[in-house]
C-alpha positions in Angstrom: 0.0 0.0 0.0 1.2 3.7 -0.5 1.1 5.7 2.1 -1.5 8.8 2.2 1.4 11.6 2.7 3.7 9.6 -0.4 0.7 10.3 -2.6 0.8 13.6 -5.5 -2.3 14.8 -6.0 -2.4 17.8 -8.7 -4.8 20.7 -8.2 -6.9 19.9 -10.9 -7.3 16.1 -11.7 -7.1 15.5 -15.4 -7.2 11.3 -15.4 -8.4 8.9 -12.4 -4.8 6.7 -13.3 -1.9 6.2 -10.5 2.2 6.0 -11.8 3.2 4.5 -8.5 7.0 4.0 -7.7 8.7 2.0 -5.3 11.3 2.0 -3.3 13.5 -1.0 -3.1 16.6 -2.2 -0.6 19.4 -3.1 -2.9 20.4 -5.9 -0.9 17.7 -8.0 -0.4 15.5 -6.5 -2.9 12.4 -5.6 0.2 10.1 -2.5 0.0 11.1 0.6 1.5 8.8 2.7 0.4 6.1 3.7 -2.7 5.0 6.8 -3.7 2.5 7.4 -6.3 1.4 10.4 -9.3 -2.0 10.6 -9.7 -3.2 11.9 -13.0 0.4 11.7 -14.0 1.4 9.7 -17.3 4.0 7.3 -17.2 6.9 9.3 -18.7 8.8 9.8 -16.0 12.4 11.0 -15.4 14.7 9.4 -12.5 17.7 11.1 -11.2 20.3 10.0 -9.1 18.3 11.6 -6.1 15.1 12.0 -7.1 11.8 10.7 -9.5 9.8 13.8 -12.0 6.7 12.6 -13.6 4.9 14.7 -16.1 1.4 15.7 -16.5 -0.3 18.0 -19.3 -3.4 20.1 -20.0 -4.6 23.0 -21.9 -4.5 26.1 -20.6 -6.9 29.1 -22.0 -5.6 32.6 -22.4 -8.0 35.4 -23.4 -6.2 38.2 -24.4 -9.0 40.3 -25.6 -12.5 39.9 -26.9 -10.9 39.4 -30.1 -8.5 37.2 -29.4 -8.1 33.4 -27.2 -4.9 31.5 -27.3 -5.3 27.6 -25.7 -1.5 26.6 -24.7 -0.5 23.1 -24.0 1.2 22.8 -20.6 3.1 20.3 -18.6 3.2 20.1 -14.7 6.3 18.6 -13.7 6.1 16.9 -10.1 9.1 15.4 -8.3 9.4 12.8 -5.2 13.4 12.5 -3.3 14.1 9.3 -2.5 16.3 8.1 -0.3 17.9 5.7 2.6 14.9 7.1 4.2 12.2 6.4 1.9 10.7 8.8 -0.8 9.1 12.4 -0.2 7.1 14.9 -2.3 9.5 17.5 -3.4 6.9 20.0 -5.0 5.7 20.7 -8.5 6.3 23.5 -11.5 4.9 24.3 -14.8 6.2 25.0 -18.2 4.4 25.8 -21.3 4.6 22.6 -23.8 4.4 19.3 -23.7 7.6 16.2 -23.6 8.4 13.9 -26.0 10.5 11.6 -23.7 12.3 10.9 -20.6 15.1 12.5 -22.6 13.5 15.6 -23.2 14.4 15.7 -19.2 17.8 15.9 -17.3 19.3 17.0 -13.7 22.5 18.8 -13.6 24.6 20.6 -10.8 21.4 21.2 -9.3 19.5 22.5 -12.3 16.5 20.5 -13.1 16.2 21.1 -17.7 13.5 20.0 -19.7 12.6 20.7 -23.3 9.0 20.8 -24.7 7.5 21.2 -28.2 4.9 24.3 -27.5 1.3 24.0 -29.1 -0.4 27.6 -29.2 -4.0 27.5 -30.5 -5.0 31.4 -31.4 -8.8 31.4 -32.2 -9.4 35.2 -33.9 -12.6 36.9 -33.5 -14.3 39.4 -35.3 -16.9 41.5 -34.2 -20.6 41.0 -35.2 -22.7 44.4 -34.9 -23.3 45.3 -30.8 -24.4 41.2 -29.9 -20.6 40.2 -29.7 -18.4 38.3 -31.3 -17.8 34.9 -34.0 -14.8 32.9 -34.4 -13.8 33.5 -37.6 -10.0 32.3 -38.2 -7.7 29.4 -35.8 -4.0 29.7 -36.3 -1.6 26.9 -34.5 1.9 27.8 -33.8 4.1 25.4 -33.1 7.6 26.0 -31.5 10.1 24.5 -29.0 11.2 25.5 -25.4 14.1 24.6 -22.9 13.6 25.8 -19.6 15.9 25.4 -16.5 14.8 25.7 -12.1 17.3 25.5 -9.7 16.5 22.0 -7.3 14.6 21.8 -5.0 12.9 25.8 -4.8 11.7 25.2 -8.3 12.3 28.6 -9.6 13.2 29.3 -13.4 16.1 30.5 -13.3 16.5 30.7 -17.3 14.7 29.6 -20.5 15.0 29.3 -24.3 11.9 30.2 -25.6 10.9 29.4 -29.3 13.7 28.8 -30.2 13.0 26.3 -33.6 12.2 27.6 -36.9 8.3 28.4 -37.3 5.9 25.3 -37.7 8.7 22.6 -35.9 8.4 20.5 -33.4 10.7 18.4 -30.6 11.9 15.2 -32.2 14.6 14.6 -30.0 16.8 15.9 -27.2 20.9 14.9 -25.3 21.6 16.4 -22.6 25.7 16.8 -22.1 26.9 18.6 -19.2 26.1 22.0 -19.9 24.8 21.4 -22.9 21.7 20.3 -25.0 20.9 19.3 -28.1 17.8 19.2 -29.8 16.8 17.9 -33.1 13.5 19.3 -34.4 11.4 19.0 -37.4 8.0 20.1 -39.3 5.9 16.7 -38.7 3.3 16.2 -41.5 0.2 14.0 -39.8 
């Protein structure tokens, strides 16, 4: 069983489904601990100190009456685990969604993630004094990398849009202080 504190519960559920982890003794291979995500997806990245699942939704902008933009999004939540068993570390957001496990890393205490960003721009026009129609949606598609320091979870720098118009995340390898990413227009 997982223990009620061990469990992450987002703000806003967007799935009933559980991602849980365990926690194993190396030596004789017995249960430590478990954690669980819940409405987290599987993709999950695992450091050498602690376990990020990812969880997306759309998020809805107006910016005027004339203009809504729907953004995909990607909570990021992370557990520490440990000789002592495995705690919630907190959670963060960043506009996009991952491709991979590989679209993740943790460096010198800098948690990096790249995302392929989705923006939805519905354009309205004006209809005599009764309001508006949507008359004209426009998808922009782009990549990100943003970077938080451990542990605090703030940003402490990001890439934005960075790809050619229209492309999207294909791939990512992380090297040190590096990253490369591979993106591409994908045709469905």
């Amino acid at each position: 069983s997982v223990p009620a504190e061990n469990i992450v519960v987002p703000d806003k559920l967007t799935n009933s489904t559980y991602t849980v982890v365990t926690l194993l003794d190396g030596k004789d291979m017995t249960v430590v601990d478990s954690g669980a995500f819940m409405s987290y997806s599987t993709e999950l990245y695992v450091s050498a100190e602690r376990i990020y699942a990812t969880r997306s939704y759309t998020k809805e902008e107006e910016i005027d009456q004339s203009l809504t933009t729907n953004k995909t999004m990607t909570e990021i939540s992370c557990m520490v685990y440990g000789e002592d068993g495995l705690t919630p570390d907190g959670s963060f957001c960043v506009e996009g969604t991952v491709k991979n496990q590989y679209s993740m890393d943790e460096y010198n205490g800098i948690f990096r993630i790249v995302t392929a960003t989705n923006r939805q721009e519905t354009i309205f026009t004006k209809i005599g004094d009764n309001g508006y129609t949507a008359s004209r949606w426009e998808t922009k598609r782009n990549a990100n990398l943003s970077c938080f320091q451990v542990g605090s979870w703030e940003q402490v720098a990001q890439v934005e849009q960075f790809a050619p118009e229209g492309e999207t995340v294909e791939s990512v390898r992380f090297d040190e202080d590096y990253a490369y990413v591979c993106t591409a227009v994908v045709v469905t």
